[in-house]
NUFIFI-136229 format. One line per field, with one value per residue (C-alpha): residue number from 0; y, x, z. Coordinates in steps of 0.5 Angstrom, whole numbers. Example, Ala and Ser with C-alpha at 12.3 -4.5 7.8 and 13.67 -1.06 7.14 Angstrom:
% residues 2
resi = 0; 1
y = -9; -2
x = 25; 27
z = 16; 14
This chain:
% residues 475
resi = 0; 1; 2; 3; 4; 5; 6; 7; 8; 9; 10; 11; 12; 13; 14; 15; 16; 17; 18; 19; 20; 21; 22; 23; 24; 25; 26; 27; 28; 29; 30; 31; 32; 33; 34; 35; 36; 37; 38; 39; 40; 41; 42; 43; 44; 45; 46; 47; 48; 49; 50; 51; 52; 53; 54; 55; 56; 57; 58; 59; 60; 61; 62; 63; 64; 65; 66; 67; 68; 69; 70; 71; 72; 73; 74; 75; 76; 77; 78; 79; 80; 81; 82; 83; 84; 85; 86; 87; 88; 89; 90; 91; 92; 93; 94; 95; 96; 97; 98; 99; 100; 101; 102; 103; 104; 105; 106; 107; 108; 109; 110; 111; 112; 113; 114; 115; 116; 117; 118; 119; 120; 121; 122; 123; 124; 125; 126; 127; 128; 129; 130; 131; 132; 133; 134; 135; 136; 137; 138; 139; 140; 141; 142; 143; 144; 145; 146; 147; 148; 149; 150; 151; 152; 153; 154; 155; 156; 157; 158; 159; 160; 161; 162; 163; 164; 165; 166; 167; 168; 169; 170; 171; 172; 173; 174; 175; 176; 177; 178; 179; 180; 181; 182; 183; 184; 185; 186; 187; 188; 189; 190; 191; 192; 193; 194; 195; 196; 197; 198; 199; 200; 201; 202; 203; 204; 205; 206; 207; 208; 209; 210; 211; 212; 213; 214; 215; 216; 217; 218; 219; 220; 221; 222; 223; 224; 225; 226; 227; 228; 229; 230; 231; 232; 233; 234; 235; 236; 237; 238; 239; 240; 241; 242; 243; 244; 245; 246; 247; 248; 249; 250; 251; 252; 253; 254; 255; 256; 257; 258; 259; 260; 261; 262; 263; 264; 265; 266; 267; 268; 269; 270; 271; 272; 273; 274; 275; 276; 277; 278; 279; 280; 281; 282; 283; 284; 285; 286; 287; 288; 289; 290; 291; 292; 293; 294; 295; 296; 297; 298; 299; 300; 301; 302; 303; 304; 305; 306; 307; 308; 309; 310; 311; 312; 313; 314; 315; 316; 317; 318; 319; 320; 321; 322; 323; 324; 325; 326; 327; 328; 329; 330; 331; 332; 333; 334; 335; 336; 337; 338; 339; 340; 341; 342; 343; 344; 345; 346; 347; 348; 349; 350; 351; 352; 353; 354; 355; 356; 357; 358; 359; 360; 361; 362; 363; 364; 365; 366; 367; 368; 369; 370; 371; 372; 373; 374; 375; 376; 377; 378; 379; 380; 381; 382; 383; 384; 385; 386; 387; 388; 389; 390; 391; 392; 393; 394; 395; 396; 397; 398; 399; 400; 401; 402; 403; 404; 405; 406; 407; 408; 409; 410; 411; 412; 413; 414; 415; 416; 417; 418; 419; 420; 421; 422; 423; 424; 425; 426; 427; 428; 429; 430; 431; 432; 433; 434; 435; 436; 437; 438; 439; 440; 441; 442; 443; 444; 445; 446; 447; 448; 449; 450; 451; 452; 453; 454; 455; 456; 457; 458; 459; 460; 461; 462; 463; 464; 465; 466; 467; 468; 469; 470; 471; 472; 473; 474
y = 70; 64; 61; 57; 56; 52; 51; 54; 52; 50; 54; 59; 59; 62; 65; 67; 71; 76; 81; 81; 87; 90; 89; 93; 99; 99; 102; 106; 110; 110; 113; 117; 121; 121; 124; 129; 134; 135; 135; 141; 141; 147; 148; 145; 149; 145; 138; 138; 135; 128; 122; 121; 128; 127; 120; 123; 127; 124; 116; 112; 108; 114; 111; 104; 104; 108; 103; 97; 99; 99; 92; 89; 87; 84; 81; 77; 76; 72; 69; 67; 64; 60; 57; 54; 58; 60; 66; 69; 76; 80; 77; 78; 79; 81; 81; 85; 82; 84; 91; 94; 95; 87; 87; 85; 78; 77; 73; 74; 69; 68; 65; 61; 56; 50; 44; 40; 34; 33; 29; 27; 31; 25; 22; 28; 27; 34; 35; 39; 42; 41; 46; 44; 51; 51; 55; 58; 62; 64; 67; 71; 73; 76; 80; 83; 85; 88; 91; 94; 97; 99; 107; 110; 114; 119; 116; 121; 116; 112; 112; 110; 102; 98; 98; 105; 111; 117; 123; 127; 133; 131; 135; 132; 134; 132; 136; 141; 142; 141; 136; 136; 132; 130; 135; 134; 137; 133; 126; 119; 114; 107; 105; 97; 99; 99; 104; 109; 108; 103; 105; 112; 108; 104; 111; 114; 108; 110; 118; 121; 127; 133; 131; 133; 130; 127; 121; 119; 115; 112; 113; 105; 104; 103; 110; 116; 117; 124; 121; 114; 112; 118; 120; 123; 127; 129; 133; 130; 133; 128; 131; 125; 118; 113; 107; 103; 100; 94; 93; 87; 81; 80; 80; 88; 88; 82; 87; 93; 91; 86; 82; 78; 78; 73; 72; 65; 67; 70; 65; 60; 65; 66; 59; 58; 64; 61; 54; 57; 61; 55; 51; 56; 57; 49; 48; 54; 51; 44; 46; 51; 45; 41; 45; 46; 39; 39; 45; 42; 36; 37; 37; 44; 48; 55; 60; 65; 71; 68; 69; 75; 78; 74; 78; 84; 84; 82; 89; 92; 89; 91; 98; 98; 96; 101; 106; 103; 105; 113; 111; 110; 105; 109; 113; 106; 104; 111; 108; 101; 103; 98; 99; 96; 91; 88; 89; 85; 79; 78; 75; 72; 65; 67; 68; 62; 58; 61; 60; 53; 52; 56; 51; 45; 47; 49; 42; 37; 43; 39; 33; 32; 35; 41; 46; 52; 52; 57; 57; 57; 63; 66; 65; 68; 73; 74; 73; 79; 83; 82; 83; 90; 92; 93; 91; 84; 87; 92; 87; 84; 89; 89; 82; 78; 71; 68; 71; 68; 61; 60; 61; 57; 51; 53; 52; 46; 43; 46; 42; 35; 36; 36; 32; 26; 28; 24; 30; 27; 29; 36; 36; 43; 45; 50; 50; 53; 57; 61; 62; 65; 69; 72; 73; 77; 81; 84; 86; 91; 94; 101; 105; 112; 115; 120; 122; 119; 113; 106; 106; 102; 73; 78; 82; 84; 92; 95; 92; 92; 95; 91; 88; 93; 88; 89; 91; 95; 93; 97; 96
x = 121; 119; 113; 110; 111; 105; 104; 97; 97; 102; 109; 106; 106; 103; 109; 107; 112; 112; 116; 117; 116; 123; 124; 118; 119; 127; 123; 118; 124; 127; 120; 119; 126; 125; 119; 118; 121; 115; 110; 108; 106; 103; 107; 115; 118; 117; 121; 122; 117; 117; 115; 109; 106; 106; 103; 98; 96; 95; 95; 99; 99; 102; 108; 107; 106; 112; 116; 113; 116; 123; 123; 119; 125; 129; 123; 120; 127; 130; 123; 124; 131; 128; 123; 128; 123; 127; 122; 122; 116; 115; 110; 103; 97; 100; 96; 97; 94; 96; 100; 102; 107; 107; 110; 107; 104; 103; 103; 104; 104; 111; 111; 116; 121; 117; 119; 123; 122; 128; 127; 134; 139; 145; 145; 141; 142; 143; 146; 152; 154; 161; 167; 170; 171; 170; 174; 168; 168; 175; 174; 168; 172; 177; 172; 170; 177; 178; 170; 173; 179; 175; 175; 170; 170; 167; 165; 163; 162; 156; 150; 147; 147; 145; 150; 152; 152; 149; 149; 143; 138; 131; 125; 117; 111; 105; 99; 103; 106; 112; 112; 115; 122; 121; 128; 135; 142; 147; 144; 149; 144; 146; 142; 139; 139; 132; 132; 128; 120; 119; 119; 125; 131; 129; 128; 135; 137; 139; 141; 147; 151; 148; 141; 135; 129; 122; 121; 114; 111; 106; 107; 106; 98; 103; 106; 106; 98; 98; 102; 100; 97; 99; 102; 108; 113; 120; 125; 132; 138; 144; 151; 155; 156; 160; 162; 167; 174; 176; 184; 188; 188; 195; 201; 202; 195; 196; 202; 197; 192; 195; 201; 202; 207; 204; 196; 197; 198; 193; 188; 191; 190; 183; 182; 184; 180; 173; 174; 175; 169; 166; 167; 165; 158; 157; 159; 153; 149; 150; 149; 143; 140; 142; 140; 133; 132; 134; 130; 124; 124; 123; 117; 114; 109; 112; 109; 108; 111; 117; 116; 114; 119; 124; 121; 121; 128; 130; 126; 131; 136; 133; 132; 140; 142; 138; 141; 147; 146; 142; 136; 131; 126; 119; 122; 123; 116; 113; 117; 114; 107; 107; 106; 111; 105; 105; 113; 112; 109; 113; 118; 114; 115; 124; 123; 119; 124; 130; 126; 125; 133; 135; 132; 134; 141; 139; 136; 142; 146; 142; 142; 149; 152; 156; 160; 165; 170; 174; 178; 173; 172; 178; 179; 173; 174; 181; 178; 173; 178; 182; 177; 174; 181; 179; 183; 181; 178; 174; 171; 169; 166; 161; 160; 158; 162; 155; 153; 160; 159; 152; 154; 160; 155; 150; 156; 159; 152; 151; 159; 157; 150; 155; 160; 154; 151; 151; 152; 148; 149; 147; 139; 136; 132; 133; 131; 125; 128; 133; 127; 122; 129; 130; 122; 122; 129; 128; 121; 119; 125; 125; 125; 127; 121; 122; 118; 123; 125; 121; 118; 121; 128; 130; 130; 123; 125; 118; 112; 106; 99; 96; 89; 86; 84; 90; 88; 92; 93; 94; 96
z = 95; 92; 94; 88; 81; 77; 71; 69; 61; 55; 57; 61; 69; 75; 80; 87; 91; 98; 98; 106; 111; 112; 105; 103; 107; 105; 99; 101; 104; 97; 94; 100; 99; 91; 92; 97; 93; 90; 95; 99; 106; 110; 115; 112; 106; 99; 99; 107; 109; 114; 111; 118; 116; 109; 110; 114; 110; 103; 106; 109; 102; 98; 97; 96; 89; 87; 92; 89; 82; 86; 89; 83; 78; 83; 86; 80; 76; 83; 84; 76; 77; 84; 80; 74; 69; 62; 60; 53; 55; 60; 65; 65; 69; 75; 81; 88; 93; 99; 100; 106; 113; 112; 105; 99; 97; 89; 83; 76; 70; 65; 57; 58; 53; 51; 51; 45; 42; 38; 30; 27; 27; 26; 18; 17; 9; 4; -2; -3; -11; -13; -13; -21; -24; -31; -37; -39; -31; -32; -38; -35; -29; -34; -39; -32; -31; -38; -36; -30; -33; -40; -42; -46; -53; -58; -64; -69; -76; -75; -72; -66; -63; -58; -52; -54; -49; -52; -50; -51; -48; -48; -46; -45; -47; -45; -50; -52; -44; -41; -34; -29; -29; -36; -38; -37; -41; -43; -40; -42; -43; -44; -51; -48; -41; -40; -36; -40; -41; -46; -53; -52; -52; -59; -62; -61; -65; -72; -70; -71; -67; -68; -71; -67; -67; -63; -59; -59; -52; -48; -40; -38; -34; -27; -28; -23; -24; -27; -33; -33; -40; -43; -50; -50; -54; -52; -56; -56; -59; -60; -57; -57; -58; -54; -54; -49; -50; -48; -46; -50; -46; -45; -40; -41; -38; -33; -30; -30; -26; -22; -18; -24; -30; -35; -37; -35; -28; -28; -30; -25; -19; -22; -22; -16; -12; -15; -14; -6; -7; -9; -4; 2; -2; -3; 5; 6; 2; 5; 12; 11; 8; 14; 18; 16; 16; 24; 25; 21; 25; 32; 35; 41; 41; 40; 44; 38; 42; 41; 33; 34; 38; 32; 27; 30; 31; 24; 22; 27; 24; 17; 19; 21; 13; 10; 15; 12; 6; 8; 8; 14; 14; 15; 9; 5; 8; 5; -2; -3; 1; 6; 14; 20; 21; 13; 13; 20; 17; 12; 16; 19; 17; 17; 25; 25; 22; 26; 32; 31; 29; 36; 39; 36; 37; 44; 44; 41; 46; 53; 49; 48; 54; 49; 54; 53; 56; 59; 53; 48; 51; 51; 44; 42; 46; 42; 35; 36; 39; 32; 28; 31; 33; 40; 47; 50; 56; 52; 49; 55; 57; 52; 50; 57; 57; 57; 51; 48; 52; 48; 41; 42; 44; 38; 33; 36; 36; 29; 28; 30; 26; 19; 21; 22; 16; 9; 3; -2; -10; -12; -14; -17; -10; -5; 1; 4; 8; 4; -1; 5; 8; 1; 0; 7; 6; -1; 0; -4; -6; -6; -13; -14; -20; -25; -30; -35; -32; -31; -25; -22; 55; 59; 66; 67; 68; 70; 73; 69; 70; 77; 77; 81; 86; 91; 99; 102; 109; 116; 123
């Protein structure tokens, strides 16, 4: 049970509690009956040995750290809720005074939410860009369409060009010798791509099919370092040239790729599909920008555990869209040569960012007295079965009403934010925000070399280690 709760420095309290005597011997038991199995006493067959013969054997305490470890989570999380104290760690410096036949007197110390001081958050100015779409985006949008739908074909009456794909063998020398991934046969190399070291993709221009000849390279200062800053001569023969041929735009093209009879349909659909494009991009734009200036204007002293704990979770979720994509992050660390600490520290200022917007929403949330009703829920509930195509008590099952609660409040205070708000004309600047997210997510992209191409607050579970300055006490 609670017996005081106090608050010792900025958003840390030191909570003491008792564990009563039946209470603690319920969990010797526990321990007792969980442990005899492995200890043996002369005179009982393995693991059939009494609790008094065991403990007057090795002590009467030899039980007492093991029952301490069953009645610890419960004990502190409903000394925690007792006190009112809204945790973002595990607690710390856990102390044992007292334990024994009387039960257990201790007190620990818990991190703890700060308080907030909320800034504006209703007439927050932003600026918002507009939806107009131009001729010129339609007439992009359609040349990808026809890019899309384009075929490649030989061309054996000229020389190559830029934009052209030749097709070529190639081989590279060093000194005479010939380096490791520096050959391939029949590789299509697009002439402009850049995807070659400097200087090798000019060289094919000008040569026609059939012709064999050398391209002369230095490997870049930056290269793998066995070639770096080398001279280089690859052996190329020309195959084929390929061009790419682009589809008429006109109604019998509009029939074959879409839904629509005429060019003209098409340009209205296009048209419209943009323009709400748009828009969804300007509302994020708009409410990104609010948000920032909502999360940047209040006023806590934010524990940094609590931006710790957000960076780790942006890592996680990172590591879950590389494994998306087939690739593990220690593999993409090994690619960009950056450690966990560093990648760490890059989303730094994006936790901290976010950490401030949770809390300002949670702020505005006590401040305006938001609720979700039962029916919020419930629809929620319903839309996440939609989307994941699962049974509603399914998805119960898996996401806990207080969960789904706490966001429906976060969105409805995220709601009254924008419907208070004062869009002001788009200006060129973005918000610091979406420059530092971007910063921290595109870290250090990973690149595959070759020798050609360019280098490119929750339940405590467990105790934690008690100061060795507990005295057992016997009757």
């Amino acid at each position: 049970m609670l017996k005081s709760s106090n608050k010792v420095e900025t958003n840390v309290y030191e909570v003491e509690i008792s564990i009563d005597a039946e209470t603690f011997e319920a969990a010797v038991q526990k321990a007792y009956l969980k442990q005899r199995k492995n200890i043996t006493v002369k005179g009982f067959r393995k693991g059939k040995a009494p609790r008094t013969f065991i403990e007057k054997m090795y002590g009467e305490s030899v039980f007492y750290e093991d029952a301490l470890e069953i009645v610890y989570p419960d004990a502190v999380s409903e000394a925690i809720k007792a006190a009112e104290l809204d945790i973002v760690d595990t607690p710390f410096d856990l102390d044992v005074s007292e334990i024994g036949k009387n039960g257990v007197e201790m007190k620990f110390k818990v991190t703890v939410k700060p308080e907030v001081k909320l800034g504006e958050y209703k007439g927050v100015k932003a600026s918002k860009p507009g939806a107009k779409v131009t001729a010129d985006e339609v007439k992009a949008e359609l040349a990808k369409m026809q890019d899309q739908n384009s075929r490649m074909i030989s061309v054996d009456d000229r020389a190559v060009k830029k934009d052209d794909t030749a097709v070529i063998d190639f081989e590279g020398f060093v000194d005479g010798v010939p380096f490791e991934g520096g050959k391939a046969e029949n590789y299509e190399l697009v002439i402009g791509s850049n995807s070659f070291i400097p200087g090798f993709e000019d060289q094919i221009i000008g040569h026609k099919v059939g012709e064999e000849f050398d391209v002369n390279v230095t490997f870049p200062e930056d290269y793998h370092e066995e070639l770096a800053s080398k001279d280089a001569v690859f052996k190329i023969k020309l195959h084929e040239i390929k061009v790419k041929e682009l589809p008429a735009l006109d109604d019998e093209f509009v029939k074959d790729v879409s839904e629509y009879d005429t060019l003209d349909e098409l340009k209205k659909h296009i048209k419209s599909d943009l323009e709400e494009k748009k828009k969804a991009d300007a509302d994020a734009e708009f409410t990104n920008e609010l948000l920032e200036k909502v999360a940047n204007g209040i006023e806590a002293e934010i524990p940094a555990v609590m931006i710790d704990k957000e960076a780790e979770e942006m890592v996680d979720e990172f590591a879950y869209r590389l494994q998306m994509q087939g690739l593990d992050l220690n593999t993409y660390l090994v690619y960009t040569g950056m450690d966990k600490d560093k990648l760490l520290e890059n989303y730094k200022t994006p936790a901290e960012n976010q950490v401030k917007l949770k809390l300002a929403l949670e702020a505005i949330v006590k401040a305006e007295n938001i609720e979700a009703t039962e029916d919020d829920i419930n629809a929620e509930y319903e839309k996440l079965a939609k989307a994941y195509n699962m049974e509603i008590d399914a998805i119960k099952k898996a996401v806990p009403a207080e969960n789904l609660a706490g966001d429906i409040k976060s969105q409805k205070a995220i709601g009254l934010i924008k419907e208070n708000a004062v869009a002001e004309e788009k200006t060129a600047k973005k918000t610091a925000a979406k420059k530092s997210a971007a910063k921290a997510d595109d870290a250090e992209k990973p690149a595959k070399k070759t020798a050609v191409k360019k280098d490119s607050a929750e339940k405590p579970a467990k105790k934690p280690a008690a100061k060795k300055t507990a005295k057992k006490t016997e009757e």
